[in-house]
N, C-alpha and C positions, 0 to 999 in steps of 0.2 A: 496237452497237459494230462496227466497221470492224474487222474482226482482225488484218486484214496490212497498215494504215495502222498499228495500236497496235504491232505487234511491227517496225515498219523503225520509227517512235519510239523503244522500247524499245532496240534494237540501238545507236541513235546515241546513245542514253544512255551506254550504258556503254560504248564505243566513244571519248567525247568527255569523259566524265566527270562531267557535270553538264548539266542541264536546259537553262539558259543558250547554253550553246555548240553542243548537240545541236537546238536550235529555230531557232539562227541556221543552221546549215549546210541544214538542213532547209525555211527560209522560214515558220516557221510563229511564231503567239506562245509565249512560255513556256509561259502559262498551260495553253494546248490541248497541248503534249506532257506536262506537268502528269496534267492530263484522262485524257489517253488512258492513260497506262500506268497511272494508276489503275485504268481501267475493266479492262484486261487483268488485272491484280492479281483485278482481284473477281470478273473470268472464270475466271481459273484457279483461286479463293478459294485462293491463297498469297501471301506476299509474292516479291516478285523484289528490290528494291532497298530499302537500308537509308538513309534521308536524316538529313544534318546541315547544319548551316549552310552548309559551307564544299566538301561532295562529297556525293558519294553512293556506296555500298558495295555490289554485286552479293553477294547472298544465295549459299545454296549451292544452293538451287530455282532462282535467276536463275541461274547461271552454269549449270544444263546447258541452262536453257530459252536462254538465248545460244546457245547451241553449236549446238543444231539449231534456231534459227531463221534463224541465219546460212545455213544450208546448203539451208532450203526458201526464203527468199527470192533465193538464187544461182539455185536452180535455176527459181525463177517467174521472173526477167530470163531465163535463159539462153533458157525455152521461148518468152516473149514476144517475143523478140528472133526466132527461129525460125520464128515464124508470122507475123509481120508484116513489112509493107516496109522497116524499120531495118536487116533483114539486108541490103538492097541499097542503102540510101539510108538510110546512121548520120544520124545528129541528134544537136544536146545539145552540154551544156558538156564539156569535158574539161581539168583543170587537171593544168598539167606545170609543176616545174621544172627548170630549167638551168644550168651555167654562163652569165655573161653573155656570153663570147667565142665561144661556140657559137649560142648564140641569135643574136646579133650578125652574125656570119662564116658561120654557116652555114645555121641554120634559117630567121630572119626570112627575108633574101633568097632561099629559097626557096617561100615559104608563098604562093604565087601559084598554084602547082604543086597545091600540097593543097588552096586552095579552090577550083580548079576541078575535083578530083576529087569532093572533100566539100562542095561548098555550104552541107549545113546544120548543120555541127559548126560552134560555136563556141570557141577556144583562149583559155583565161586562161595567159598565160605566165608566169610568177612566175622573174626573174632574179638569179642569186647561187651561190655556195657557201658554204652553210648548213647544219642540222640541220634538219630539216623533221618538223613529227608529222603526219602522213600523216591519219590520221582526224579529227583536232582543226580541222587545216585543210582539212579535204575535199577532198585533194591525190589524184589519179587515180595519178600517176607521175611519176617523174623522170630525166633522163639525168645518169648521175654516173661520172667517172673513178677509176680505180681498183675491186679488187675488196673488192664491200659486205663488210662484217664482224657487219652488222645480222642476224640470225638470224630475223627476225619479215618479214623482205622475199624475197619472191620476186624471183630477178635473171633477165636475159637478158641475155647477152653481147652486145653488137649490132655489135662490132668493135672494132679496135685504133688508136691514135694514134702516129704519129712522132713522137717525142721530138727534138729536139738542144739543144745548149749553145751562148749566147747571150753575147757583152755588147756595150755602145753605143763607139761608138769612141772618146767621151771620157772611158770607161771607161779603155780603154786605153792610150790617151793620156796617162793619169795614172798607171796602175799596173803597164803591159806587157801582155803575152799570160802567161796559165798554161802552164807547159809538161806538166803532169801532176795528174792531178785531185787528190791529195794536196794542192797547194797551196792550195786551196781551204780549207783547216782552220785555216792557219795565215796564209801569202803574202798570200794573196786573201781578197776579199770580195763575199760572196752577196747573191740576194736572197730572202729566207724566207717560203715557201708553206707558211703557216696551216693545214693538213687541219682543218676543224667538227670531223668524226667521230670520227677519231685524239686531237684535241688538242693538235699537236704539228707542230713543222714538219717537213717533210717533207726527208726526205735525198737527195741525187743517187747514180743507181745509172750504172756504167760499166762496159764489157767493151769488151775488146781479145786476139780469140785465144780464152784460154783461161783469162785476168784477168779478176776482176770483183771491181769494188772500190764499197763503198759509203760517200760521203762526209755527213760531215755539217758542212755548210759554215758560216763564219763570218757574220754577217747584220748590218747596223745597221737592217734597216728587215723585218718580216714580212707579208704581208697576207693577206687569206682570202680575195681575187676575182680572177680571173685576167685579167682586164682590168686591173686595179691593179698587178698583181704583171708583167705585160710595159710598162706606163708605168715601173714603175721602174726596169727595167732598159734600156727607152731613153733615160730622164736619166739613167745612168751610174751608178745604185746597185749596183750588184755584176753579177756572173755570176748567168744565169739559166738555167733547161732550162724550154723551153717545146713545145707540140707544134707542128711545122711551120706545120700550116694558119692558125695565129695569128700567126707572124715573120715570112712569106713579102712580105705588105707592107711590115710595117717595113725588112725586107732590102733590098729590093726600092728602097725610099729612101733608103738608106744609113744609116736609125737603131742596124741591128745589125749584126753581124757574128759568123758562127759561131766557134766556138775552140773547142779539142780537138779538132777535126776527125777525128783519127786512132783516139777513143775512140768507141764508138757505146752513145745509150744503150736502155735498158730502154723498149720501146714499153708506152702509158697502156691497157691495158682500156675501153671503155666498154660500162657495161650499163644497161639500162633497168630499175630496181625499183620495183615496187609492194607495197603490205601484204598478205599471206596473205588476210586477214579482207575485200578487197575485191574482188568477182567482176570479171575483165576484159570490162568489157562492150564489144558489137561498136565502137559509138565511139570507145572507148580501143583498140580492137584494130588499125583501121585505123591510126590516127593511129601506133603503136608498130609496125607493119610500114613503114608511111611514112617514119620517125626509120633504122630501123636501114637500109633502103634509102639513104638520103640519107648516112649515115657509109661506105657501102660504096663508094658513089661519090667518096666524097671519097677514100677509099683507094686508087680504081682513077685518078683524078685525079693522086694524089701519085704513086704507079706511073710514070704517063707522064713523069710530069715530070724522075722519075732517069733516064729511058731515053734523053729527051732530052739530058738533061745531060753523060750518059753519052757519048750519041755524038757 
């Protein structure tokens, strides 16, 4: 028996939750991850997992032998990684997701950039905002706005987004300018950003001074993509708060037009989370130095641009 082919099997077992899903993330057939943590079972003569039709149940023998196998096969990647060329030339898949308008506006059109640093990574992109099971889908990392609330992810901050308030001019054209975010509750009409995570649409935050006011605006329409949710507010579905680096075109064609100009809002966090339970291997490490790099520039980008404006 292979003991640390059975126990990175066993690991995606209970990690994934059934045999089925732990085989496909794996590339192997059922039957053989099957096999394998059998044999590991009769190596260890204990049971580790409890099977029924429908899942499978981590023992109380399996959950500490989890525990510390998780942490000798982090550390058999970390020294492998160490001694060989991958520490200088990563390789491998690495699956991220993202919003689509970040992908779109920022990373894509840059990823010219990374494969000439990384030639042999290959990137599954996976685009949306969503709920993601990280292990089930054999998900590396993801870039998510706002701060995580998930307690089983490790975050890194990797920089902050300009916010401002948005609507399309036949928006306005139809219903005026807001003159104060208040109106938004009652006067006006939003467009509703969906949060996965939350559950809930998402409320507009405003300061002025030493005001801050947090609305929760009126919506006939909510979405959970932020690609979708700036299309609606350039056909003229409500007031929107979007971060900069996404209205700057549509402005820029006269789709939007800022309003409340005078309110500034609550700039977006982003951080790049991964699962506790998944060692950041050197592939994922570059690729997540590269991400938070590429939003710093966008930051020093948006920078010039007020300076410009400014003068």
């Amino acid at each position: 028996m292979d003991q640390l082919s059975a126990m990175r099997v066993f690991v995606r077992v209970v990690e994934t939750g059934n045999f089925t899903r732990a085989a496909a993330t794996l590339n192997i057939p059922k039957t053989t991850a099957t096999n394998m943590v059998q044999a590991l079972e009769s190596h260890l003569s204990t049971k580790l997992l409890n099977r029924t039709t429908r899942r499978v149940i981590v023992t109380t023998d399996g959950a500490l032998y989890y525990e510390r196998a998780i942490q000798i096969l982090s550390e058999i990647q970390e020294l492998d990684g160490s001694m060989s060329n991958s520490q200088t030339t990563p390789s491998g898949r690495v699956r991220v997701e993202m919003a689509g308008a970040f992908a779109d506006l920022v990373v894509i059109p840059s990823l010219c950039d990374f494969y000439t640093r990384y030639p042999n990574i290959r990137l599954d992109i996976g685009v949306g905002d969503r709920l993601v099971d990280y292990i089930a889908e054999n998900v590396d990392c993801a870039l998510r706005g706002g701060t995580p609330k998930d307690q089983s992810l490790i975050a890194r901050k990797v920089g902050e987004l300009r916010m401002k308030t948005y609507a399309s001019p036949e928006y306005i054209r139809r219903f005026g300018l807001p003159s104060h975010p208040k109106e938004l509750e009652d006067k006006h009409m939003s467009v509703g950003y969906l949060n996965a995570t939350a559950g809930r649409t998402m409320p507009f935050d405003f300061r002025r001074g030493e005001e801050v006011i947090e609305v929760a605006p009126r919506y006939v329409v909510s979405v959970n993509d932020a690609r979708s949710y700036l299309t609606a507010a350039t056909t003229g579905m409500g007031v929107a708060q979007a971060a900069h680096f996404m209205a700057r075109d549509p402005v820029a064609r006269g789709e939007l037009v800022e309003v409340l100009a005078d309110w500034e809002c609550e700039s977006l966090p982003l951080y790049i989370v991964y699962p506790q339970t998944r060692h950041l291997s050197n592939k994922v490490r570059v690729f997540v130095d590269w991400l938070a790099k590429l939003v710093q520039n966008l930051k020093i980008e948006e920078n010039r641009e007020q300076i410009r404006k400014a003068g």
